[in-house]
N, C-alpha and C positions, 0 to 999 in steps of 0.2 A: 517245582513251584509250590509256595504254601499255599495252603488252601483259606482263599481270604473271606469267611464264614463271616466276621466283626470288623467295621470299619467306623473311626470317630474323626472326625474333622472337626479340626483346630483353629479356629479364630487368634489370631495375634493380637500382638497389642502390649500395654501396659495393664498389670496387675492392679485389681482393683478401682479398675477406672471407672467404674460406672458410680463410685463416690466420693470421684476425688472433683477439686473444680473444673478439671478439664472438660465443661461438660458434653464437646463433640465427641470426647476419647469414648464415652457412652453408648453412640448409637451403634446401631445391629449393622453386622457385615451382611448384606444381603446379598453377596455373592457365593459364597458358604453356605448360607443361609435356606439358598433356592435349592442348590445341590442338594442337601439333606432331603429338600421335602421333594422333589424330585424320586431321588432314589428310596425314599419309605412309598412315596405313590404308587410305586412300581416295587413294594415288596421285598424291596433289599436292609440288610440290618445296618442302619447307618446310624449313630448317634451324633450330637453337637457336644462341643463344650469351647468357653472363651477363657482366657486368661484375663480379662479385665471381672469376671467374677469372681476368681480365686485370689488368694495371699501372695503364693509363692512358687516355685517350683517343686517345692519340699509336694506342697499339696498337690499340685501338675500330675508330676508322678502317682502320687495314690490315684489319683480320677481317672488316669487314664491304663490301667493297669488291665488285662482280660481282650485286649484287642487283636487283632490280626495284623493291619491295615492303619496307618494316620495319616490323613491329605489334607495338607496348607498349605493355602492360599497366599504366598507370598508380596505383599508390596516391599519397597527396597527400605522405607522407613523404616520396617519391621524387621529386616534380615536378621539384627544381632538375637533378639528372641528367638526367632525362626532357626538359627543354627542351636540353640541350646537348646529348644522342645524335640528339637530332632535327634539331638544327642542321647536327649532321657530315655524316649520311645523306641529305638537302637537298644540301649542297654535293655531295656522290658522284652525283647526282641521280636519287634514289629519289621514290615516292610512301611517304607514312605514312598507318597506321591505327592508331587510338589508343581504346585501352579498358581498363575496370580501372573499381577505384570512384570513383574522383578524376570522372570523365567522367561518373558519376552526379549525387557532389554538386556537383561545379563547371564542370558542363559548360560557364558563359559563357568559361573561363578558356583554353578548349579549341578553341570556336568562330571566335574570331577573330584566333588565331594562324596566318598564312598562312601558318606550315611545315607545319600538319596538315592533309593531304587527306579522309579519311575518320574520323568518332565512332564507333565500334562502341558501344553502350548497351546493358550487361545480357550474357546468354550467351554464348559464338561458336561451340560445337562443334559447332550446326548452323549457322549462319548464314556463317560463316567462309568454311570450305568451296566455300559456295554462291557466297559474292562472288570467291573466285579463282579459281571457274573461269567467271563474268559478271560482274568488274565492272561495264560498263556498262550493269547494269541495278539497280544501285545509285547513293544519291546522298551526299553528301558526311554525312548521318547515318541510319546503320544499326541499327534497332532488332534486338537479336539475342533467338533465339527458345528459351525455356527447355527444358531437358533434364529434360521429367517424368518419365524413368524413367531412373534412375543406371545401375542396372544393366544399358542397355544401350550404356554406355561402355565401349571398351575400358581394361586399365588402363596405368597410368604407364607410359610407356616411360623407364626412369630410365637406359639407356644415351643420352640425349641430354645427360644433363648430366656435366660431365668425371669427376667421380666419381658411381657409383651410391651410394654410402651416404654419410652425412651424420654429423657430427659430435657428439657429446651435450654436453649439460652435466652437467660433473664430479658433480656435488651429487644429479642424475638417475639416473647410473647410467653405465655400460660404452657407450663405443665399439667400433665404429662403432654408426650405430642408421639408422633405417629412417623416415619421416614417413607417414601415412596421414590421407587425407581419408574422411568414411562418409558425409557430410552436408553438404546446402548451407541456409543460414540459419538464422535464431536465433529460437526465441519468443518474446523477452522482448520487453524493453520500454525497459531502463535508456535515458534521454535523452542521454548524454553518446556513443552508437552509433545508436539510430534515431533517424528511420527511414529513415536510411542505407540500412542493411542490405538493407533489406524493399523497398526503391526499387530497391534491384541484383538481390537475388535471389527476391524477392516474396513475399507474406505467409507461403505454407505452406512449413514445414521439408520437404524431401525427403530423405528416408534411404536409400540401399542396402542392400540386405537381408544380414541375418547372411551369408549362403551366398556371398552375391558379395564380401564382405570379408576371409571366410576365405579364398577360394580363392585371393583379392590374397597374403595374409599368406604361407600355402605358397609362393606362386611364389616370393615374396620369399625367406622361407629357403631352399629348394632353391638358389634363383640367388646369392646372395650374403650367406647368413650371418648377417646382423647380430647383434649382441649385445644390442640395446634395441629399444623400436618408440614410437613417438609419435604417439598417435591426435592430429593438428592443427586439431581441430571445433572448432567455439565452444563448442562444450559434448557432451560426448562421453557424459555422462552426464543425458539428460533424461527416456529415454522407460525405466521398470522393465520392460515387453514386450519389448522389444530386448534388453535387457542380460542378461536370466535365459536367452532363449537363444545371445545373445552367451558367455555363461559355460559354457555347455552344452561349444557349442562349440569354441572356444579352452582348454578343456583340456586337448586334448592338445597345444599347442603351449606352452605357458607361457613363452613369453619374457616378462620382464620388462617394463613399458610404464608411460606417462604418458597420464594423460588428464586433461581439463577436467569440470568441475562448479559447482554450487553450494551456496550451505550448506546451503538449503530442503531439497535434495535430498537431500542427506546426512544427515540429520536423520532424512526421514520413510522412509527407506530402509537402517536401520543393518543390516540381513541381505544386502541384495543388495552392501554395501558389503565386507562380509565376504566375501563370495563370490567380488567379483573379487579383492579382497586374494589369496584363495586361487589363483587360475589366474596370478597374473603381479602388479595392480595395484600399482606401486613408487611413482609420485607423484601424486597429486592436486594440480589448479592450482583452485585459486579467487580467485573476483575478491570478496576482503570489502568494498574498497573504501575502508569507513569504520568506525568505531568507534560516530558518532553517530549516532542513530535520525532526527531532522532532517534529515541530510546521505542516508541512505538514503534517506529519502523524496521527497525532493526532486531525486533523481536516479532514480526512478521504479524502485529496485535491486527489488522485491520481497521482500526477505527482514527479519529481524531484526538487533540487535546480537549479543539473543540467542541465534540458529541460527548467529551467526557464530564466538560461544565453542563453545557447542556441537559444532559441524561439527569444530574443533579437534579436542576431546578424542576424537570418534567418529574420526577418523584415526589419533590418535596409540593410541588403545586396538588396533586392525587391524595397528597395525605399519608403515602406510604414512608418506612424507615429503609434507609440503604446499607446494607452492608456493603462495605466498600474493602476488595483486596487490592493490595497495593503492594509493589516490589521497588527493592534499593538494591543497590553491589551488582548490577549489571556490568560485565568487561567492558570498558571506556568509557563508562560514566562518569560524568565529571561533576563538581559541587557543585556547582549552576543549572545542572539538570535534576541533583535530587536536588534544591531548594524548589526547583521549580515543582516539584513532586509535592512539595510540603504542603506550598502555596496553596495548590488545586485542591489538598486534605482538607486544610481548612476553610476552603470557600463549600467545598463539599458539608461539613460539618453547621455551615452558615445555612445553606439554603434547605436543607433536610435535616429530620433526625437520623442520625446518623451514627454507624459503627465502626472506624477505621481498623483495619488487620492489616494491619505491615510485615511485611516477610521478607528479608534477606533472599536474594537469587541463588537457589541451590542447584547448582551443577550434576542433573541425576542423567546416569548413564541412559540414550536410549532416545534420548530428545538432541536435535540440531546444535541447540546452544550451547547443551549439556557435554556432549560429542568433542565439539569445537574446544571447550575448554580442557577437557579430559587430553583431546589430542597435541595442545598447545602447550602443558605443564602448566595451567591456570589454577587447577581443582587441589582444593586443600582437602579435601574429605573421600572416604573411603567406605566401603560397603557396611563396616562399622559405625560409620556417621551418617548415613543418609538422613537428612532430618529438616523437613520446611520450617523449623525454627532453630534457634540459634543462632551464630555469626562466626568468622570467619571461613568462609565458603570458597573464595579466589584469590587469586594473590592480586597483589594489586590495588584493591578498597580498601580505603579508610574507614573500617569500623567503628575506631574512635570516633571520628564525625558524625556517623551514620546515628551510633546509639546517641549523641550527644542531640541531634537534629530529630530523634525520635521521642526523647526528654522533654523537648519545648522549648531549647537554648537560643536558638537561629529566630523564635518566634515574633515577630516585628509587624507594622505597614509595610508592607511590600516586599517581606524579606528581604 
C-alpha cells in the first residue's frame, strides 16, 4: 500500500470558466470543497485545485505533480474530464479515489476502469478522513458514512478556492455574490432525478438549523462583502418552520439572495412568500417544467399547470424575479403539449420579471425516466455526452420543432 502522505482533490468542470460567460460554470463545488476543509480541520495534508481556473491539461499536469493521492467528485456531466484528469494523475503515478453522484448512478462505469483505485459511495466528511489516515483498512469500495447532523460541520473554507466570492448572473442581481448550501436532499419525487438523489444522500432531507446558517452568512459578510447570496438547495423553500424563523432572523442582514422553490409551495404559502420578499428575497427558481397536466404527471412533478400560473403571478404581485426551469423532448410528448409549455413561458414572462431556462429532457442514468429510456433504446447519449444542455437526447423528438418553438417561430395569441 502507498503511503498516501499528499492528497489534492479535483474540482471538474470546464477550463477556464470562472471567465467565460457561463457564469454558473463559476461557482464553488462546495462538495469538494467541505472535504478539504474538513480534512485540513483535522490536520491531514489536503490541497484543492479546479480546472475552471486553469488553461489546459498541459497546465493540469504541472499543478498537480508531488501528490500521493487525487479524489473527484464525479457528476456524469463531467465524466469526459474526469476520465482524462484521471489519466494524467495515473501517468504522474498517483492512486485515485473517486465519488460524486455519477459513482451512485453508474457505479459499473467506475468499477472497471483500472485507472480508478478506490469508489467512495455516498458522504466522505467522515469517512474520508478516516481512509487517509488507514488506507489499508479500506478496500477498493468505500461505503461513506452520512453526516446526521450538518451543524456539526465546520463551514466552507472559501480561501481554498482562487477567489473567495463567485460571480452572479446579471438578470439575479450584483456582483460579486456568495453560494450557500442549508440542506442535503430533496423530498420529492419528480422521476426525471430520483431516486438518484435519495440513493446518494438517503431518504430523509437534513437541514442545518437557522442559527448555524446565520452565523455562516455573518462570517461571510464580515470577511468578504458580497453584494448577493445564493441559497444553492434543491429547494430552499420547503419546510414554512424553518423559513418563518429563517426570516426572523436574516433581518437584520438583508442582502439580497436567490432561492429555489416550487409552485405548490408558493401557492399555499403567499404570506411567508411576502415576508422573505421583505428581508432580501430578489429571485425565485422554479422548476414548471411543463405546461401540460400529462407531462406533469407523468414525470411524477407533484404540482399543477395551474399552481404553475399561479406561482407566477404570486411572484410577480411580491416584486420578486422568477427564474423559471423548464423542460421539452419528454418520451410521448407531443406538439400540443410543448406549445402548451410555450404558452405558460410566456404568460410567465407577462406577469413577472422573469428568466426562462429551457432544457431538453436528458436521459441520465440513475433516475426512473432516465432508466426507462436507457432500458427501451430511447437514449441517444452516452457517458461521453451527459449534458443538460444541448439536444438530441431520445429518439423520437422533434428537435427541429423544439429549437424552432424555442426561437419564437409558434409565437402567436393563443398559439
Amino acid at each position: 500500500m502507498t503511503n498516501l502522505k499528499k492528497t489534492i482533490l479535483i474540482d471538474l468542470g470546464h477550463f477556464r470558466a470562472f471567465e467565460c460567460p457561463d457564469v454558473e460554470a463559476s461557482w464553488h463545488n462546495h462538495g469538494l470543497g467541505l472535504l478539504a476543509t474538513v480534512c485540513r480541520e483535522r490536520g491531514l495534508p489536503v490541497d484543492f485545485i479546479g480546472l475552471k481556473y486553469l488553461s489546459d491539461f498541459n497546465e493540469f499536469r504541472e499543478r498537480v505533480k508531488g501528490y500521493d493521492l487525487a479524489g473527484l467528485s464525479v457528476m456524469s456531466s463531467d465524466y469526459p474530464q474526469a476520465m482524462k484528469a484521471i489519466e494524467i494523475v495515473k501517468e504522474l503515478g498517483m492512486k485515485t479515489i473517486v465519488g460524486g453522484i455519477h459513482a451512485t448512478v453508474a457505479p459499473d462505469e467506475l468499477r472497471g476502469n483500472k485507472n480508478i483505485d478506490y469508489i467512495l459511495f455516498g458522504e466522505g466528511e467522515i469517512t474520508l478522513p478516516k481512509f487517509l489516515k488507514e488506507p489499508e483498512k479500506f478496500g477498493k469500495e468505500i461505503k461513506g458514512e452520512p453526516v446526521l447532523d450538518l451543524d456539526s460541520l465546520p463551514f466552507l473554507d472559501r480561501t481554498l478556492y482562487s477567489q473567495a466570492l463567485e460571480r452572479n448572473v446579471p438578470f439575479w442581481g450584483p456582483s460579486p455574490m456568495a453560494s450557500i448550501l442549508t440542506a442535503r436532499g430533496c423530498p420529492f419525487n419528480c422521476s426525471f432525478c430520483q431516486p438518484a438523489e435519495r440513493n446518494h444522500f438517503g431518504v430523509k432531507v437534513r437541514r442545518r438549523s437557522v442559527k448555524n446558517v446565520i452565523a455562516e452568512i455573518k462570517e461571510i459578510v464580515e470577511r468578504y462583502n458580497p453584494a448577493f447570496l445564493v441559497f444553492h438547495d434543491d429547494h430552499f423553500m420547503f419546510n414554512a418552520e424553518w423559513l418563518e424563523e429563517f426570516v426572523k432572523e436574516y433581518a437584520s442582514i438583508r442582502l439580497p439572495f436567490w432561492a429555489a422553490s416550487r409552485a405548490d409551495f408558493i401557492c399555499n404559502n403567499q404570506l411567508l412568500v411576502y415576508q422573505l420578499r421583505g428581508v432580501g428575497l430578489e429571485v425565485v427558481s422554479i422548476g414548471f417544467e411543463s405546461g401540460n397536466q400529462r407531462i406533469l404527471d407523468m414525470v411524477r412533478k407533484g404540482t399543477t399547470v395551474e399552481q404553475n400560473y399561479k406561482a407566477a403571478e404570486v411572484i410577480g404581485r411580491v416584486g420578486a424575479k422568477i427564474y423559471a426551469n423548464i423542460m421539452y423532448g419528454f418520451p410521448t410528448e407531443t406538439r400540443g403539449e410543448q406549445l402548451a409549455t410555450r404558452k405558460m413561458c410566456l404568460y410567465i414572462e407577462k406577469v413577472a420579471q422573469s428568466m426562462i431556462s429551457p432544457a431538453y429532457f436528458t436521459p441520465y442514468p440513475g433516475s426512473d425516466l432516465g432508466n426507462e429510456c436507457i432500458e427501451k433504446g430511447l437514449s441517444l447519449i452516452d457517458e461521453n455526452s451527459y449534458n443538460r444542455y444541448g439536444r438530441d437526447k431520445i429518439k423520437g423528438v422533434d428537435y427541429r420543432f423544439l429549437d424552432a418553438l424555442l426561437a419564437g417561430y409558434y409565437d402567436k395569441e393563443g398559439l
